[in-house]
Structures are given as C-alpha cells and as structure tokens.
C-alpha positions in Angstrom: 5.5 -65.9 -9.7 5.9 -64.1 -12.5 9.7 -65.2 -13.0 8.0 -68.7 -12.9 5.8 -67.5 -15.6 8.4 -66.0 -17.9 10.8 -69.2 -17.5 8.3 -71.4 -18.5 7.6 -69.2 -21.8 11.2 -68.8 -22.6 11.5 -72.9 -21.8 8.4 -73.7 -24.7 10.2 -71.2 -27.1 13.4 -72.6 -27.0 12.4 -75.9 -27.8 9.8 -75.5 -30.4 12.9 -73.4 -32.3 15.1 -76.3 -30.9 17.7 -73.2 -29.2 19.7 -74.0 -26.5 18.3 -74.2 -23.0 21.2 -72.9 -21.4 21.5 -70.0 -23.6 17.6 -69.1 -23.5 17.6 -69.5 -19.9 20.9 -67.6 -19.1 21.8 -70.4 -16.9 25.9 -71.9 -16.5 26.8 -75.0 -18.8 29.4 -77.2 -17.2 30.7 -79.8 -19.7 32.6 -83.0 -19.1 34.3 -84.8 -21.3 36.1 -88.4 -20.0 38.3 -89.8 -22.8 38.7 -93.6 -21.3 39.9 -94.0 -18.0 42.9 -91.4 -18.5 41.6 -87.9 -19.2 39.0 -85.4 -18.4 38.2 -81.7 -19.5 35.8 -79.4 -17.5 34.9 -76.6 -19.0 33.4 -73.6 -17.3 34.9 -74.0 -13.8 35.3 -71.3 -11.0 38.6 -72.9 -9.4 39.9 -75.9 -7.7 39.5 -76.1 -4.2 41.0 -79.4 -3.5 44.1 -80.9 -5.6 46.2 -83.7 -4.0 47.3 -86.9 -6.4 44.4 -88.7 -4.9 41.5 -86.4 -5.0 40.5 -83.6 -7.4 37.6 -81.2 -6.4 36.4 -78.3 -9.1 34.0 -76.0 -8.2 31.3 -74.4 -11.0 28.4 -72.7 -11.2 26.3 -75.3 -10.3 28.6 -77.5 -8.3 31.2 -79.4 -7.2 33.0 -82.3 -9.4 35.1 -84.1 -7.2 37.4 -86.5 -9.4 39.2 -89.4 -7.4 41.7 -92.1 -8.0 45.3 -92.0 -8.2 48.4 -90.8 -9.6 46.0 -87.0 -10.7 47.8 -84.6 -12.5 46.4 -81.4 -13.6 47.7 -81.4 -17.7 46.3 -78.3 -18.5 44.5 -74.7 -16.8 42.8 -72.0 -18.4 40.5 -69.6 -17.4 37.8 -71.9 -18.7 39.2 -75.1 -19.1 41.2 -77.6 -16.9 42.7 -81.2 -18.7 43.4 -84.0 -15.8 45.3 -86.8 -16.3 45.5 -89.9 -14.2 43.5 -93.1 -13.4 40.0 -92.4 -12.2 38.2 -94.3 -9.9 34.6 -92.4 -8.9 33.6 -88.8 -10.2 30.6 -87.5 -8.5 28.8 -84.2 -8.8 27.2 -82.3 -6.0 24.9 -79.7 -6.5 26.3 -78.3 -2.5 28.3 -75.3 -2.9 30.0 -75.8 0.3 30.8 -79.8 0.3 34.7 -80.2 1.3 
C-alpha cells in the first residue's frame, strides 16, 4: 500500500513539472520507430529470441515485439539498439514474457 501511495505522488509530481514518466517512475522505455513499410529500430531490447526471414521476436522489459513479414534482415545490433529491414506485414506487442 504504501508503494501505491508513493507512485501515485511521484506520478502528480512528474506531470505538474511536465518530467518524464518513465524516468520519475524508474520504469523501462521501449521505443519503436517504423520508417514506412521498410525499417524499424527498437531500442532498449534484452535479445532476440526468434529470427527467421519470416518472423522477428525481441524481447524487452516489458514484452515481446514480434515483427512478421518477409524477406527480414537484421541491419544493425547493439547493445541497445537493433535496425530491421524487410517488408512488414503485422507487428504486435505482448506484454507475456513467455509467449513463443
């Protein structure tokens, strides 16, 4: 209750000084950026637990992003940051640490 209590007050402060939720809150930030239908960064993965050219699963703090479509390449990894390449049909998010 009283985690409840100070997440709430930390939640108020950070908007009334407009601060970031996620930094307030020490809670993961996954971004996603999709340039068209050719390109997508996530940033603030764990690893990839699933990489075929059909089928692209990252897991992160909060999830899995499972990318599919065809003809998936991965362009770029980092310890942060992965770049895939390809054309995209569905992504979906699941907030399921174990889906797969």
């Amino acid at each position: 209750m009283k985690k409840f209590t100070i997440n709430k007050i930390k939640q108020k402060i950070a908007k009334k000084l407009d601060f970031p939720r996620d930094v307030v809150l020490d809670i993961p930030k996954v971004d996603i950026s999709v340039v068209g239908n050719e390109e997508i960064t996530i940033e603030n993965h764990k690893e990839i637990l699933l990489f075929n050219e059909n089928i692209i699963s990252v897991s992160t703090e909060i999830g899995i992003i499972n990318i599919e479509g065809y003809k998936l390449e991965i362009l770029y990894i980092g310890s942060h940051t992965i770049i895939i390449s390809g054309k995209f049909k569905t992504i979906t998010y699941g907030d399921d640490k174990n889906e797969n």
